[in-house]
C-alpha positions as semicolon CSV with decimal commas, in nm:
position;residue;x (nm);y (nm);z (nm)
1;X;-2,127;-0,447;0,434
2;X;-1,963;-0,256;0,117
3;X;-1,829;-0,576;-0,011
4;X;-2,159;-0,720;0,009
5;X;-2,299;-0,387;-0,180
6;X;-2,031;-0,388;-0,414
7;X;-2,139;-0,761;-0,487
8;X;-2,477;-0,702;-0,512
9;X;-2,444;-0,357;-0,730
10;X;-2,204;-0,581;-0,974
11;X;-2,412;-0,859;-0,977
12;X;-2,726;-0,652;-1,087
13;X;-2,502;-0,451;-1,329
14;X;-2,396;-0,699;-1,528
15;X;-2,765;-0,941;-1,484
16;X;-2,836;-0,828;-1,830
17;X;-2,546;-0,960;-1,974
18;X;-2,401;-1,213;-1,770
19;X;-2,305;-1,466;-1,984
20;X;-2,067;-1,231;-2,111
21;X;-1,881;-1,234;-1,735
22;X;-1,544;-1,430;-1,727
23;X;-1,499;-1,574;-1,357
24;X;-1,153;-1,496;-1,225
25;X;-0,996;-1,611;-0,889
26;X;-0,689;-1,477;-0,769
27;X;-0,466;-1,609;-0,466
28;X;-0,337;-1,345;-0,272
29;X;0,056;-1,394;-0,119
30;X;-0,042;-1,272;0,244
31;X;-0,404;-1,143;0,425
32;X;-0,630;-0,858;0,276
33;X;-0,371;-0,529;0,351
34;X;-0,258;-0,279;0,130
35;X;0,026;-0,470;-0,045
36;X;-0,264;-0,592;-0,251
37;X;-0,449;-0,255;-0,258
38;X;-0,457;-0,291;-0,690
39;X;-0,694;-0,579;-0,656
40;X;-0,902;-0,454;-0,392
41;X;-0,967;-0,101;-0,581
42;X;-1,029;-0,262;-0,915
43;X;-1,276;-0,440;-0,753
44;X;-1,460;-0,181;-0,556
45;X;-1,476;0,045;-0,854
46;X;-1,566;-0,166;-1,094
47;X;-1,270;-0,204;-1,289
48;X;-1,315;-0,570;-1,341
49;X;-1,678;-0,577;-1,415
50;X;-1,640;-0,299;-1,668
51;X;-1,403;-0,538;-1,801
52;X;-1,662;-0,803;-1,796
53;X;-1,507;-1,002;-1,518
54;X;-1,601;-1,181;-1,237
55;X;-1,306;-1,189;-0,978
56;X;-1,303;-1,367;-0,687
57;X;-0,985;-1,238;-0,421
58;X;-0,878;-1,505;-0,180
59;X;-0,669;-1,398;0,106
60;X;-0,342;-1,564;0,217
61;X;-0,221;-1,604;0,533
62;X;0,076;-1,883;0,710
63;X;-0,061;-2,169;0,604
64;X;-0,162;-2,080;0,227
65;X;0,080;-2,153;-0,020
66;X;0,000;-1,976;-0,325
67;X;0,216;-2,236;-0,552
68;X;-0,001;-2,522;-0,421
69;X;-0,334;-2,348;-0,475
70;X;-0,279;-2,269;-0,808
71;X;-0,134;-2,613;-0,848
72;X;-0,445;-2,811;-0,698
73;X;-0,668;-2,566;-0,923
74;X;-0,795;-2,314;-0,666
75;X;-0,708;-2,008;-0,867
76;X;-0,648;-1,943;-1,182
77;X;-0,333;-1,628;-1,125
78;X;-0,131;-1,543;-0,781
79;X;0,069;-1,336;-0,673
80;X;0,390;-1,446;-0,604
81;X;0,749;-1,370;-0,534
82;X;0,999;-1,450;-0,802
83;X;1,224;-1,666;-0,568
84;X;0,977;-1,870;-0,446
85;X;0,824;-1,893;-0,798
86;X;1,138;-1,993;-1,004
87;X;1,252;-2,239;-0,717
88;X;0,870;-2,423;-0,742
89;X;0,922;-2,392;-1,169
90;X;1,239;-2,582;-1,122
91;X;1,058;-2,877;-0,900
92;X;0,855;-2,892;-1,160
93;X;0,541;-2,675;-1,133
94;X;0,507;-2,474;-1,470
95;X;0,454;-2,099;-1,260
96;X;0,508;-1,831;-1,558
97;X;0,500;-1,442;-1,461
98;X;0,246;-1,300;-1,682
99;X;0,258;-0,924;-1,541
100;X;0,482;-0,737;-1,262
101;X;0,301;-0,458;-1,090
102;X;0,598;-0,421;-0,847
103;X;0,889;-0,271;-0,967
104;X;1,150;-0,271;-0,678
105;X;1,145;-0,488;-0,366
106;X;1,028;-0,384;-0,005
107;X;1,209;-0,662;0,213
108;X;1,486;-0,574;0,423
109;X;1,649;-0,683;0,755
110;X;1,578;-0,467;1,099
111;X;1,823;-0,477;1,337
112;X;1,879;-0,325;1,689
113;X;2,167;-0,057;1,738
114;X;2,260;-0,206;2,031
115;X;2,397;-0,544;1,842
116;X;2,674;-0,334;1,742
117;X;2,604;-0,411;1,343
118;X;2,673;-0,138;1,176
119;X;2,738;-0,314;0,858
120;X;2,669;-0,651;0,650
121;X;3,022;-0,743;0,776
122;X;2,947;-0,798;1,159
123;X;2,647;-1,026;1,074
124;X;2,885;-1,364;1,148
125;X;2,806;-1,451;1,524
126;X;2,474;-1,347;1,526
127;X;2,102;-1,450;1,537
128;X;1,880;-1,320;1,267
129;X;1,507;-1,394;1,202
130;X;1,433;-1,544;0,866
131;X;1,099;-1,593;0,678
132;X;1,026;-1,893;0,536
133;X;0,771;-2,062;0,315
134;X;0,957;-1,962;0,037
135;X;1,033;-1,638;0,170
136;X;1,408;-1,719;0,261
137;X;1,550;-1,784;-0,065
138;X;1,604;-1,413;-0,135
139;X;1,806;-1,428;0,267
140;X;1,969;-1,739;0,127
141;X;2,117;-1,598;-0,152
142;X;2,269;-1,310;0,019
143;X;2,428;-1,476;0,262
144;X;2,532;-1,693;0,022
145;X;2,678;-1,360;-0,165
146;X;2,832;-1,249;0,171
147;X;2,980;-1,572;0,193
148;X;2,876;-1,588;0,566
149;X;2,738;-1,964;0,657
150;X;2,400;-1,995;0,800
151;X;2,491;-2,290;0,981
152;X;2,593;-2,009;1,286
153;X;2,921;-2,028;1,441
154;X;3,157;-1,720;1,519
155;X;3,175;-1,721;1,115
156;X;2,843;-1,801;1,023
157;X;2,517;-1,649;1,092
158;X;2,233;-1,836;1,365
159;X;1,928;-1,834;1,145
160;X;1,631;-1,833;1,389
161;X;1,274;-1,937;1,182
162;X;1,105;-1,594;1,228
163;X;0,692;-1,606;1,268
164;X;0,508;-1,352;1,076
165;X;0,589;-1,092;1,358
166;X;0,830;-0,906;1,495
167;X;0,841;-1,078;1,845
168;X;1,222;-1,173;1,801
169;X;1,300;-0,813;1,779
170;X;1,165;-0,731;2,093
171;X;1,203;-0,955;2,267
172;X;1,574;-0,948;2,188
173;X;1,617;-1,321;2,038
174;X;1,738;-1,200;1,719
175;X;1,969;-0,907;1,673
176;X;1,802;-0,877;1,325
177;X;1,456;-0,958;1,186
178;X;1,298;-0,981;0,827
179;X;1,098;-0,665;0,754
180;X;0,902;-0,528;0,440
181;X;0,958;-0,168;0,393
182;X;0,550;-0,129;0,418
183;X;0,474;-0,336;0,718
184;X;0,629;-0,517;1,008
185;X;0,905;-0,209;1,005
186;X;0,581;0,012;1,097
187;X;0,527;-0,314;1,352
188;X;0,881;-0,240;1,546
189;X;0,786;0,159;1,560
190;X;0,442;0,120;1,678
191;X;0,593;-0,112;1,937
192;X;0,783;0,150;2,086
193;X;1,162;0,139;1,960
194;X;1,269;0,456;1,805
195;X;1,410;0,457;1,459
196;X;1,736;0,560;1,598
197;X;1,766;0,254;1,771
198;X;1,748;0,081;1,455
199;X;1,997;0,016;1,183
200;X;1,822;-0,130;0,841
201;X;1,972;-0,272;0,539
202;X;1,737;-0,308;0,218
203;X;1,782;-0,558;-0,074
204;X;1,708;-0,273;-0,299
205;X;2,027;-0,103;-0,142
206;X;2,250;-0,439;-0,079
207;X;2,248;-0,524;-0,435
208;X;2,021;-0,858;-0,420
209;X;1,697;-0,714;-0,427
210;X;1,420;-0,988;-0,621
211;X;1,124;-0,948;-0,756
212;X;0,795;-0,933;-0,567
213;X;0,449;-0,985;-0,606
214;X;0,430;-1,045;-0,950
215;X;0,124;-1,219;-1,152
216;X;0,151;-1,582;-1,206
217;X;-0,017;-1,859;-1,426
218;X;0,024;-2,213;-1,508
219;X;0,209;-2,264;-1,840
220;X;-0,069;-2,524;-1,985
221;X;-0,342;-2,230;-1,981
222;X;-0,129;-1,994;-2,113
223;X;-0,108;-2,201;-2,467
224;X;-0,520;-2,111;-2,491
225;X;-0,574;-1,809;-2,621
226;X;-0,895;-1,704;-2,502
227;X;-0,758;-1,793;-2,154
228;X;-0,440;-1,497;-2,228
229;X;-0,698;-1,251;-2,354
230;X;-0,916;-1,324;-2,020
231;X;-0,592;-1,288;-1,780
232;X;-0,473;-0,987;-2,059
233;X;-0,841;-0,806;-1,913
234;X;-0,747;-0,842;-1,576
235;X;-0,388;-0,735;-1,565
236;X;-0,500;-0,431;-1,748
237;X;-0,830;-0,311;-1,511
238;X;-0,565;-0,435;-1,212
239;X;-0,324;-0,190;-1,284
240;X;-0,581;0,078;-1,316
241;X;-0,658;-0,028;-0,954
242;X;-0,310;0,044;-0,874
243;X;-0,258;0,363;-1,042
244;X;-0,533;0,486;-0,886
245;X;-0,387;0,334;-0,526
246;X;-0,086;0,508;-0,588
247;X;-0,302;0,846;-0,670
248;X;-0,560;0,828;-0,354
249;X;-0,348;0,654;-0,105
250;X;-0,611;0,723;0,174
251;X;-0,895;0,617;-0,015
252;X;-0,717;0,273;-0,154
253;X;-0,673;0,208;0,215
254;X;-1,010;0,248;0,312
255;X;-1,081;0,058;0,041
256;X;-0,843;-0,248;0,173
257;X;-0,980;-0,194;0,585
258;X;-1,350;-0,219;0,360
259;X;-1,281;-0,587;0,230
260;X;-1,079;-0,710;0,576
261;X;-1,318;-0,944;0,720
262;X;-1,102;-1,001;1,018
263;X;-1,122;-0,693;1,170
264;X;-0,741;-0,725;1,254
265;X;-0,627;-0,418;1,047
266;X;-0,659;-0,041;1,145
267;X;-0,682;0,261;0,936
268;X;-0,368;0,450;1,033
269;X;-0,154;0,141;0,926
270;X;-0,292;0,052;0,598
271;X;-0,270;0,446;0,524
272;X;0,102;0,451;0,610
273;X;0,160;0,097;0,445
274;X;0,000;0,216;0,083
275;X;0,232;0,509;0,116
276;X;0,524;0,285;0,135
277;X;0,350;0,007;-0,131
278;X;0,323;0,316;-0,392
279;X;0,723;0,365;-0,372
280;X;0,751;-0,002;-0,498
281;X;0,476;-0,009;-0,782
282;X;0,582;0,324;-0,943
283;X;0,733;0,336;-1,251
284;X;0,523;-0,015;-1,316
285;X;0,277;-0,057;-1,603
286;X;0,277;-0,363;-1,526
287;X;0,500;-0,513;-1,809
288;X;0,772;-0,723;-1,725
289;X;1,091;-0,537;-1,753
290;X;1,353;-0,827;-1,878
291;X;1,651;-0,686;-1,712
292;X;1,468;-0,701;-1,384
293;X;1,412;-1,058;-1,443
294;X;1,797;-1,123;-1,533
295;X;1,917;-0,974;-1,191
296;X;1,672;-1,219;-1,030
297;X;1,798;-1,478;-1,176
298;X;2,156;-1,395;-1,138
299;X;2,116;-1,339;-0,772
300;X;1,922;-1,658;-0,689
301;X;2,211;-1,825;-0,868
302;X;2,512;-1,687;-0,735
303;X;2,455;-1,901;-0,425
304;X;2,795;-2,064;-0,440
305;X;2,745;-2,438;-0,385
306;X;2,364;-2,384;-0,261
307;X;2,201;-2,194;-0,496
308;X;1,799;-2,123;-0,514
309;X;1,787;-2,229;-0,875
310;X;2,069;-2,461;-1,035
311;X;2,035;-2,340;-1,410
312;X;1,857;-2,062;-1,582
313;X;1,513;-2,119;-1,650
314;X;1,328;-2,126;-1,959
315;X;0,938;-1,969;-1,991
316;X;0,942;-1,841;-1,676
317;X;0,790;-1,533;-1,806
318;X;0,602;-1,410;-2,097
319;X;0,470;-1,057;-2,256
320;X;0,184;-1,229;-2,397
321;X;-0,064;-1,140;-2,154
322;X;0,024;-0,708;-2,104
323;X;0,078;-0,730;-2,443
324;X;-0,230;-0,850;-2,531
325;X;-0,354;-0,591;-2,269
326;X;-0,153;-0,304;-2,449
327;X;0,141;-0,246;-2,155
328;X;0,430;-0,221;-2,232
């Protein structure tokens, strides 16, 4: 019902002058939670439509690939990781980051006490649950940096193709599972396993942390100018959304649980995942920061004879667009 107010209060808003609105559609990574709070507040408070925009947020979920929607037309910026971005650039789909509200990375890997891991060290010999869909490349490269196989063996790791749960966890088919800091690591508690049963290890901490859910366009829109200056508006009133997510955490999660159509979501775990979300976009004004991109790129490519990316790329990101918006 507020989404359909909000609509309707824009819409009138803006009758007066609505050939001035710019339509916008963005592709969302995952479903409507608060990993995407930003978008969800600029849009309930009007951030875009003071702006004079018109955006249009399309969930994800397991079988929406945000590289193919934007490829097939179907939105014209998504969010996207950087590994899965640079590896589709390379195949040949022109993806350029154009703004990076996230500043450090929330995935890490869960794994029971009981195992006996302790360290990165005794991963050889067992199973551990691994996204993919373009989630494993960060995974990939680690191992890769461990020098442990994922082929299994007593030297290698078993890697066991994890849902978007944390089923292999409990039900003890993995010793280790992929988590993000903000979400399915909330999953394991609310399951019933105490955190001391638990031994995590974080990217951030590991040393092969990539970037996340940054803002991405297709290269042959970016050469029109009036097309920067309309993405340059919506970077900017989207990181008012999330500086004001990261100021009224409760409120940007009511916000979120407001525009969930699925019903699936509860209160209490959006409140506790914007918490965790705010950790990773402070510090962010949404600018690119180039030496964040550099140990990206040198940590998808120190994959030993099976790297993410085979060469550095080129355009993979540009300034043009928060410059234009006046971050930086």
């Amino acid at each position: 019902m507020k989404k359909l107010i909000a609509g309707v209060v824009a819409s009138l808003t803006m009758a007066g002058a609505a050939w001035a609105n710019e339509d916008v559609t963005l592709q969302l990574k995952w479903v409507t939670q608060a990993q995407f709070a930003g978008y969800y507040v600029a849009l309930d408070k009007g951030y875009y439509s003071d702006a004079g925009l018109d955006v249009t947020i399309k969930p994800g979920g397991p079988d929406i690939a945000p590289e193919q929607v934007i490829a097939g037309g179907g939105a014209d910026v998504i969010v996207d990781w950087m590994p899965a971005a640079l590896a589709a650039r390379e195949k040949g789909l022109q993806l350029v980051n154009i703004a990076q509200p996230f500043k450090k990375s929330g995935m890490m890997l869960t794994c029971l006490k009981e195992s006996g891991i302790t360290s990165p060290k005794d991963f050889p010999g067992h199973t551990l649950g691994v996204w993919f869909f373009g989630n494993e490349y960060p995974f990939l490269s680690w191992m890769n940096h461990l020098g442990i196989s994922t082929e299994g063996g007593d030297d290698g790791v078993t890697v066991l193709k994890q849902g978007f749960n944390v089923d292999p966890l409990l039900q003890k088919q993995a010793a280790c599972i992929s988590t993000m800091t903000y979400n399915e690591y909330w999953q394991v508690i609310e399951a019933g396993i105490k955190p001391d049963q638990l031994v995590t290890f974080k990217y951030e901490d590991e040393g092969v942390a990539t970037l996340e859910d940054g803002l991405y366009a297709m290269e042959d829109k970016l050469k029109d100018p009036a097309f920067v200056d309309k993405m340059a508006k919506f970077v900017k009133a989207s990181m008012e959304g999330w500086k004001y997510a990261e100021e009224h955490p409760d409120e940007a999660a009511q916000i979120v649980l407001d525009y969930d159509e699925t019903g699936a979501q509860t209160l209490e775990h959006q409140q506790r995942m914007m918490e965790e979300v705010a950790k990773l976009t402070a510090g962010s004004d949404g600018a690119l920061d180039p030496a964040d991109y550099e140990r990206t790129v040198d940590v998808l490519m120190s994959g030993g004879s099976d790297p993410v990316i085979t060469k550095k790329p080129e355009g993979a990101w540009t300034h043009a667009v928060t410059d234009k918006a006046g971050l930086k």
